[in-house]
C-alpha positions in Angstrom: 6.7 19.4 18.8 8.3 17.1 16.6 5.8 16.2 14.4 5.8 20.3 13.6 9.2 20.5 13.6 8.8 17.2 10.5 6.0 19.3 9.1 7.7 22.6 9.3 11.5 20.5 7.2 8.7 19.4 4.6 7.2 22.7 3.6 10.9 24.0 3.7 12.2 21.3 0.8 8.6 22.0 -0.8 9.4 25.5 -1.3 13.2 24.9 -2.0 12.1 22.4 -4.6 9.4 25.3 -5.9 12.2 28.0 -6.1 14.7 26.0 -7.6 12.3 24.4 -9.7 11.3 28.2 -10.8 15.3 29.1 -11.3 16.3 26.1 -13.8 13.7 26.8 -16.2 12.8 31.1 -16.0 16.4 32.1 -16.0 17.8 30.7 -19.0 14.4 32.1 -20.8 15.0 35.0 -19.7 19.0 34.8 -20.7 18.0 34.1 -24.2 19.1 30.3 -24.1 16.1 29.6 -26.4 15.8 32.3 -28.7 17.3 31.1 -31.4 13.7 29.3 -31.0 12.0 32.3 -31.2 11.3 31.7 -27.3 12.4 34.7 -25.4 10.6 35.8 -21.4 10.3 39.4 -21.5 11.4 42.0 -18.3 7.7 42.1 -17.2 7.1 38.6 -17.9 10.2 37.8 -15.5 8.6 39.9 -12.9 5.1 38.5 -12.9 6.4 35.0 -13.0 8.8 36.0 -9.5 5.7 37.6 -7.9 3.7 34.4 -8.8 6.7 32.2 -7.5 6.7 34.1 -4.1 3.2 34.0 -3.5 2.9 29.9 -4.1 5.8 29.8 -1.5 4.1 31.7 0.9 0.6 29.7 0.1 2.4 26.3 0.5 3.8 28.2 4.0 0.2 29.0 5.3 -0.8 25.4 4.6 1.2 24.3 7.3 -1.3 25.4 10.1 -3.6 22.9 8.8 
């Protein structure tokens, strides 16, 4: 039980890591920090990326049984 409880605290900073990972870097694109660049994420863009985010955290998850 405690090597699944270490195992289970892993995946957890993993996907913490993942998300936060996901917030520093889409949310100022999709602010507008970099237009002046000409980079700018658009609504759906946004959306797909955050649909793509949550399933790798839910992959990385269902890795744990193995």
């Amino acid at each position: 039980m405690i090597s699944l409880a270490k195992a289970t605290y892993r995946k957890i900073v993993q996907n913490l890591a993942w998300a936060t990972g996901y917030n520093v870097i889409a949310m100022p694109l999709a602010a507008g920090v970099l237009y002046s660049f000409g980079i700018l994420l658009s609504p759906a863009m946004g959306a797909v990326l955050m649909s793509l985010s949550t399933v790798i955290v839910a992959v990385n998850a269902r890795f744990l049984r193995l």
